[in-house]
C-alpha positions in Angstrom: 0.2 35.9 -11.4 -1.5 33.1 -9.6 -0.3 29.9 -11.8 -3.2 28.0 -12.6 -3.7 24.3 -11.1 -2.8 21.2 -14.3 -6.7 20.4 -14.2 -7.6 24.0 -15.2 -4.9 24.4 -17.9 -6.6 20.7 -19.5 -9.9 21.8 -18.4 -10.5 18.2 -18.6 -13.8 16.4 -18.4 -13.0 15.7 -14.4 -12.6 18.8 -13.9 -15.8 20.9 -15.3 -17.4 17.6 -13.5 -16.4 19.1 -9.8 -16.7 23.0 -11.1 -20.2 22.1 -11.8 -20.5 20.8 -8.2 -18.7 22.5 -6.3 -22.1 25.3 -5.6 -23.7 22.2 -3.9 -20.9 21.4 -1.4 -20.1 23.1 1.5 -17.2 23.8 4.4 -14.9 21.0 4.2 -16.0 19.4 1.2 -15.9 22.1 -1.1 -12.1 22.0 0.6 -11.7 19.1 -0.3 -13.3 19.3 -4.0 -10.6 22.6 -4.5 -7.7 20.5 -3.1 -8.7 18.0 -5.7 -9.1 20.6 -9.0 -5.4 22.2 -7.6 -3.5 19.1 -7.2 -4.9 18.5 -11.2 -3.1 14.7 -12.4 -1.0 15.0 -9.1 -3.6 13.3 -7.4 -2.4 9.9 -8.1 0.7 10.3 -5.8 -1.6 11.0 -3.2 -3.6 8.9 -0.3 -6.6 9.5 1.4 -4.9 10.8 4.2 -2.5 13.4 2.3 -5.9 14.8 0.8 -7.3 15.1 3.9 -4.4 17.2 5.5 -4.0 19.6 2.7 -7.8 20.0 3.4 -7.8 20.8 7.1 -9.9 17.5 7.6 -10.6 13.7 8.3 -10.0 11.3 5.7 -13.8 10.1 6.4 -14.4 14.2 5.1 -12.7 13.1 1.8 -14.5 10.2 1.0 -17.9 11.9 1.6 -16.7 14.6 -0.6 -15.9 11.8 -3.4 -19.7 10.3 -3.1 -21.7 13.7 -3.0 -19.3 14.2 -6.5 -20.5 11.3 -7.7 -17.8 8.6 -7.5 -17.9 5.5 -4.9 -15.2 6.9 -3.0 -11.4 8.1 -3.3 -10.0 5.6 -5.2 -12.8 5.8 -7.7 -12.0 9.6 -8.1 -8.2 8.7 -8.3 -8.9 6.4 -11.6 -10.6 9.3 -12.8 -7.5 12.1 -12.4 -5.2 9.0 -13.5 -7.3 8.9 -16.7 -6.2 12.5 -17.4 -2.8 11.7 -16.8 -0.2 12.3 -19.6 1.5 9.4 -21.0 4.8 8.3 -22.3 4.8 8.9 -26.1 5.4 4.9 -27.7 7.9 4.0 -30.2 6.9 3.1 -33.4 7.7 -0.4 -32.9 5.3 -0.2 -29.6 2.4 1.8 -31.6 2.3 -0.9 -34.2 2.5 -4.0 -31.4 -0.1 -4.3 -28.6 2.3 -6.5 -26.7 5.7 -4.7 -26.8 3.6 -1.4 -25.7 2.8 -4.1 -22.8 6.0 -4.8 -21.7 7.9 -1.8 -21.9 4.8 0.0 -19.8 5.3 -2.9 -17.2 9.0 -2.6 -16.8 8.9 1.1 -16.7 6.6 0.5 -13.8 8.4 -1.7 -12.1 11.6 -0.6 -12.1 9.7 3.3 -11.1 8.6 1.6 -8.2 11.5 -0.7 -7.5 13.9 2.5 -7.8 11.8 4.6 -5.2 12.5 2.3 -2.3 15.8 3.9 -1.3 13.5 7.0 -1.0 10.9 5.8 1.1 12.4 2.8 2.9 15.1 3.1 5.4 17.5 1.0 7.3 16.6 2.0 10.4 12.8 1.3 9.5 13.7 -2.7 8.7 16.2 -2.8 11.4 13.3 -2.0 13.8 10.5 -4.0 12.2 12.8 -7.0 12.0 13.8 -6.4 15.6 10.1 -6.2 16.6 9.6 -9.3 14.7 12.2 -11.5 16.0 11.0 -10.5 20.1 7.7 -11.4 19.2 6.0 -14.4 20.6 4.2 -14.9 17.1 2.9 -13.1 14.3 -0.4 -12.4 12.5 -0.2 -11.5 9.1 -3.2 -10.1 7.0 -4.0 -8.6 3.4 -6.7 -8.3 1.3 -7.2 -8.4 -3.0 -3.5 -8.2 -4.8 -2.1 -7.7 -1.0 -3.5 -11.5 -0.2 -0.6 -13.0 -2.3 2.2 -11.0 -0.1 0.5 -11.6 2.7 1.0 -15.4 2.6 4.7 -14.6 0.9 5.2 -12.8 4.4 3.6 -15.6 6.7 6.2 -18.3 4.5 9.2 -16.4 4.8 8.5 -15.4 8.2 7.5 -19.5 9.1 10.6 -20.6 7.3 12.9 -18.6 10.0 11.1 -20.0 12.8 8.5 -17.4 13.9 5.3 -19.0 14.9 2.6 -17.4 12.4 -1.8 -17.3 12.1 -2.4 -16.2 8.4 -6.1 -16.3 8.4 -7.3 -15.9 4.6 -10.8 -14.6 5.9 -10.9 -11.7 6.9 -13.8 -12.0 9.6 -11.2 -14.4 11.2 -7.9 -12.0 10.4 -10.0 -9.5 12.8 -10.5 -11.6 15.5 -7.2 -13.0 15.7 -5.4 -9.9 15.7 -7.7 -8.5 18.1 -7.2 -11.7 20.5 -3.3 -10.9 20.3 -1.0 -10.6 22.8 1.7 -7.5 23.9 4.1 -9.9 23.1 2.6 -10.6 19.3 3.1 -8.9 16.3 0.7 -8.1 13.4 2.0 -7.6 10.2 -0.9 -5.4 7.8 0.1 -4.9 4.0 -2.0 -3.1 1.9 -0.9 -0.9 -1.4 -3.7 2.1 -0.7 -3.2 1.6 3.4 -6.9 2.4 2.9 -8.1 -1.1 2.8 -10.9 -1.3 5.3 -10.2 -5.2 6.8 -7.4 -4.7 6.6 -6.9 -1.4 8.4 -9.6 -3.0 10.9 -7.3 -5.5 11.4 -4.5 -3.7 12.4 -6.3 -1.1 14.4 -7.9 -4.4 16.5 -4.5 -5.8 17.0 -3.0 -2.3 18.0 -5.9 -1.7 21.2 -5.1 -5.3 21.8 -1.4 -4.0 22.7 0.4 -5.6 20.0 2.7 -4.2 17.9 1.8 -3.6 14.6 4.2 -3.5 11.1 2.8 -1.9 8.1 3.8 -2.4 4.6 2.3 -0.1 2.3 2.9 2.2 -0.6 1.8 5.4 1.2 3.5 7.0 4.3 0.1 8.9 5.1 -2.7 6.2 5.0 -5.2 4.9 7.9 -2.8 1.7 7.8 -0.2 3.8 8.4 -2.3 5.9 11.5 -2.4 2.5 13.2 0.8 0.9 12.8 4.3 1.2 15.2 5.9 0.8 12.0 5.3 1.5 8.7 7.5 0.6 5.6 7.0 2.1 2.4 6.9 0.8 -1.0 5.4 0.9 -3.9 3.7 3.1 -6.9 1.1 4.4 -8.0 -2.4 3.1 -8.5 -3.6 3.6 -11.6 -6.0 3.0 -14.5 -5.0 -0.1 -15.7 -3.6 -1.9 -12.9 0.4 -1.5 -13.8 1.6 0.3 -11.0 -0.4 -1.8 -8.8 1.3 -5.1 -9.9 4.4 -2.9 -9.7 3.6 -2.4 -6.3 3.6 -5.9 -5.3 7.3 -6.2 -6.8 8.3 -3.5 -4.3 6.4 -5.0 -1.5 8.3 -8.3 -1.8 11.3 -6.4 -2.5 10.7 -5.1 1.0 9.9 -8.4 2.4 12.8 -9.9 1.0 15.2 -7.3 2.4 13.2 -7.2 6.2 13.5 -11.2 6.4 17.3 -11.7 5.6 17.7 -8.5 8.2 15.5 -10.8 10.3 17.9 -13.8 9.7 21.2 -12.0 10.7 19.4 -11.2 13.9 18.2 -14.9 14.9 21.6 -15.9 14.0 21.8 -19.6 14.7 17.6 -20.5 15.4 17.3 -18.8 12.0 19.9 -21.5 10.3 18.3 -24.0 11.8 14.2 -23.3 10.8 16.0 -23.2 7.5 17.7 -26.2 7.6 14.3 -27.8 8.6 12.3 -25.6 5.7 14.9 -27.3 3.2 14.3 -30.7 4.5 10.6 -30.3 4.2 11.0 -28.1 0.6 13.4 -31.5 -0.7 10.7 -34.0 -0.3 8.7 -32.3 -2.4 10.9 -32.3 -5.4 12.5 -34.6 -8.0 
């Protein structure tokens, strides 16, 4: 016996919503809209681009499918499934106290997402980004949203070891500076979804430009990842209420942390000495 998909065992709300659809949509998205009531609360762990190839189609199919079923797009839809998602039964302590609920959710995320680097994040994958990163004649480093703040964590770290670094905080300018980069340049994209669309832009620019390009983001399938040389992988889930997101960024700079002090061992002494400078400047500017 066939067994039946998590969505059709809850026969949740989301769920009737597509069955009730599904007679107006036709070839791929109708795939779509069945990979969608199969995967049930699954969904969450996947991007864009994993819907896409479980469908036989372009991630461009799936978020047409989202918008004729009535949502904005495939995030929207993913809030949704994350809605029907079960969740951790609280203590009685955490039932009777908005707050400790709060932080036990929070640290469950975090260390969930801190603990699932070792899965998704090689060696190999920081030895080669940092070794990309220190040949490079500079750096451009963009992110969008909650990425923003780790992209400007990135462009310190990075500055601090002596690697000449654009940052641009709009993102009309991040396009045009990582499309005017060189071979010799690197651009450094994070976004948590990989879907991010100035983001991806971005890196896609600074790609036909020839440079190389170093993803960070919590999805190995994404359209960040489809235009990156390397991608590194961190991160979990995006859902309702924004946890996992924040949880995200934990493992991003986690990630960050661990590709600049692989970065440092391989600049050796110039790396000491950007530091040495980085302290000087950091000491006048404390009591």
């Amino acid at each position: 016996m066939e067994e039946r998909s998590e969505f059709s065992v809850l026969e949740s709300q989301l769920a009737a919503h597509i069955r009730a659809r599904l007679g107006e949509l036709r070839g791929t998205e109708a795939r779509v809209a069945q990979v969608v009531l199969d995967k049930g609360v699954d969904l969450v762990h996947l991007s864009v681009s994993d819907v896409a190839a479980l469908a036989g189609t372009a991630p461009s199919s799936v978020v047409r499918a989202c918008q004729r079923l009535g949502f904005r797009g495939y995030q929207e839809l993913k809030i949704a499934a994350a809605r029907q998602a079960p969740h951790p039964v609280p203590s009685v302590a955490e039932e009777r106290d908005p707050a400790a609920r709060a932080l036990a959710d929070t640290v469950r995320a975090a260390r969930e997402a801190l603990d699932g680097i070792a899965t998704t994040l090689t060696a190999e994958d920081l030895r080669e980004a940092a070794a990309a990163l220190h040949g490079a004649s500079h750096a451009v480093v963009v992110g969008a949203g909650l990425s923003g703040a780790v992209a400007l964590d990135v462009a310190y770290r990075l500055r601090a070891l002596g690697i000449l670094v654009d940052s641009p905080a709009d993102p009309i300018t991040a396009q045009l500076a990582a499309a005017q980069l060189p071979s010799t340049a690197v651009c450094v994209a994070i976004s948590h979804t990989g879907a991010t669309p100035t983001t991806v832009d971005a890196a896609r620019r600074a790609r036909t430009a020839g440079a190389t390009v170093i993803a960070l983001t919590s999805y190995a399938r994404s359209p960040l990842s489809e235009a990156a040389t390397h991608t590194l992988v961190a991160g979990g889930q995006d859902l309702v209420f924004g946890l996992e997101t924040t949880a995200s960024r934990l493992a991003h700079l986690t990630v960050v942390d661990a590709l600049t002090l692989t970065l440092q061992a391989l600049r050796g002494p110039a790396a000491e000495q950007a530091l040495n400078l980085s302290a000087d400047v950091t000491a006048d500017h404390t009591y």
